[in-house]
SEGUTOR-635525 format. One line per field, with one value per residue (C-alpha): residue number from 1; residue in one letter; chain; z, y, x. Coordinates in nm, 2 decimals. Example, Ala and Ser with C-alpha at 12.3 -4.5 7.8 and 13.67 -1.06 7.14 Angstrom:
REM SEGUTOR-635525
n = [1|2]
res = [a|s]
chain = [A|A]
pz = [0.78|0.71]
py = [-0.45|-0.11]
px = [1.23|1.37]
END
This chain:
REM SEGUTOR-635525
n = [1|2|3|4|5|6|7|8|9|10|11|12|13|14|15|16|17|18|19|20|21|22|23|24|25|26|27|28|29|30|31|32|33|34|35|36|37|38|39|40|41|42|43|44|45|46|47|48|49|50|51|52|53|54|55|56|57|58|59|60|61|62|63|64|65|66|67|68|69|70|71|72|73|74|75|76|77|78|79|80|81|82|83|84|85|86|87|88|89|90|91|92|93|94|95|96|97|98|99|100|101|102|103|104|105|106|107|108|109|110|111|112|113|114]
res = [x|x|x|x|x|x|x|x|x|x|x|x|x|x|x|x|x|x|x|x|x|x|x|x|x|x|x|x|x|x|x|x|x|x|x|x|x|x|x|x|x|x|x|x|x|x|x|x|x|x|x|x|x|x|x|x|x|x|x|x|x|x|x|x|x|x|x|x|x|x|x|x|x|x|x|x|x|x|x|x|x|x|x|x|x|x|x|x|x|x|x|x|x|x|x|x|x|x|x|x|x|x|x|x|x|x|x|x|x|x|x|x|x|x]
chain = [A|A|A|A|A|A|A|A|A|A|A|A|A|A|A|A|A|A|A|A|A|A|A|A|A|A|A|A|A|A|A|A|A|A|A|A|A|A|A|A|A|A|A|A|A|A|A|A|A|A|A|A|A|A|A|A|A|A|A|A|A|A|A|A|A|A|A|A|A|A|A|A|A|A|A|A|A|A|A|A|A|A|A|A|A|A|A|A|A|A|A|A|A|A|A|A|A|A|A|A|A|A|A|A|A|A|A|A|A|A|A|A|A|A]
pz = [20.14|20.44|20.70|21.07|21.38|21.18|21.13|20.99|20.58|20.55|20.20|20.14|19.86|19.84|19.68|19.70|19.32|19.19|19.43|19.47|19.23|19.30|19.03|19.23|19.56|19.41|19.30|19.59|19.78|19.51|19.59|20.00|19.96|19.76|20.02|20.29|20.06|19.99|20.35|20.51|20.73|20.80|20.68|20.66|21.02|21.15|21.43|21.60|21.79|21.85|22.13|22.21|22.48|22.65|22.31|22.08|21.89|22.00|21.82|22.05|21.91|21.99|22.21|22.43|22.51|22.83|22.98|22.88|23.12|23.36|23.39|23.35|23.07|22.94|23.10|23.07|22.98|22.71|22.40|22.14|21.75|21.60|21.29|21.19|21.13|20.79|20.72|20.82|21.10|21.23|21.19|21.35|21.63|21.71|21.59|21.86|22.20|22.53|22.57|22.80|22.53|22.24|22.06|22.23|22.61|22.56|22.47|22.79|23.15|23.26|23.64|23.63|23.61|23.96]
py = [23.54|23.53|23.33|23.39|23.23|23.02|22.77|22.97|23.07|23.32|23.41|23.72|23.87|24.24|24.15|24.61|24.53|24.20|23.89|23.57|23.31|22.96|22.85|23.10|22.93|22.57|22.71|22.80|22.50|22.34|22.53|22.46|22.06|22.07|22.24|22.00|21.70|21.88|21.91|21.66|21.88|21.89|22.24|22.15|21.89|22.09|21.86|22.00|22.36|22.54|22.71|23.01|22.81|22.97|23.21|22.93|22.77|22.43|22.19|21.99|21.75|21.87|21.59|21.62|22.02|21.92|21.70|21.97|22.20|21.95|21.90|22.26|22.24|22.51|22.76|22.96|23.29|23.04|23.23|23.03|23.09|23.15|23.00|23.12|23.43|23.55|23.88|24.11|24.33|24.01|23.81|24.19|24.16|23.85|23.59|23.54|23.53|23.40|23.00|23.17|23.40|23.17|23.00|22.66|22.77|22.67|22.31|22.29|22.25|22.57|22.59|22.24|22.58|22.71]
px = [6.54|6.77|6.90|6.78|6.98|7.15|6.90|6.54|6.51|6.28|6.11|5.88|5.75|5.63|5.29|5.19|5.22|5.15|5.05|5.25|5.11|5.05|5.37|5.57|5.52|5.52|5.90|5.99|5.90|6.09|6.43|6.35|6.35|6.66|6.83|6.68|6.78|7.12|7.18|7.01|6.83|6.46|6.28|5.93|5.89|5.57|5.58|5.89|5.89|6.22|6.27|6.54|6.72|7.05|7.09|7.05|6.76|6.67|6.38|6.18|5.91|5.59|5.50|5.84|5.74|5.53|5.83|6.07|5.85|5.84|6.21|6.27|6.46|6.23|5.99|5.66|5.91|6.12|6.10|5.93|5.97|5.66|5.65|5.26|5.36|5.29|5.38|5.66|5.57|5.42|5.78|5.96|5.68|5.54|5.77|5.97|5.73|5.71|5.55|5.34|5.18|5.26|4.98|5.09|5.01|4.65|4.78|5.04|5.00|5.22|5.14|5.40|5.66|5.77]
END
């Protein structure tokens, strides 16, 4: 486990020799909403995306992303934290991407971006 940007806790398990079991996830979503109800913080809101805005992470709600284009607040080359990344040379690759090759460009209007 480890703490990326300040803000992302990333588990993996090495599964070469045994897989992760169903208990073993249950556990660990366990842990993860104790921390979010230790710290008031919110780990598992699917509805937000966080964007890498001026060297810092910044959550938008999902349906305030098109306005924040609009306002140019962000832009198609914003780097946008993919959090369906599931293994690790995906997370060292992919996870952080441009908006413009993220999987949320098909759901934006990006020409709005000058």
């Amino acid at each position: 486990a480890g703490l990326l940007f300040h803000r992302f806790i990333v588990l993996m398990a090495d599964e070469s020799m045994l897989e992760v079991s169903g208990c073993s996830i249950d556990s660990s979503v366990r842990i993860l909403k104790s921390i979010e109800r230790q710290y008031e913080a919110q780990l598992f809101d699917r509805l937000s995306i966080t964007f890498l805005v001026k060297d810092t992470p910044e959550a938008l709600p999902m349906n305030q992303v098109q306005y924040a284009l609009e306002k140019g607040y962000i832009n198609s080359d914003t780097l946008l934290f993919n959090n369906l990344v599931s293994t690790k040379k995906e997370l060292l690759e992919h996870w952080l991407q441009p908006l413009s090759k993220s999987w949320l460009s098909s759901r934006l209007d990006l020409k709005v971006v000058g």
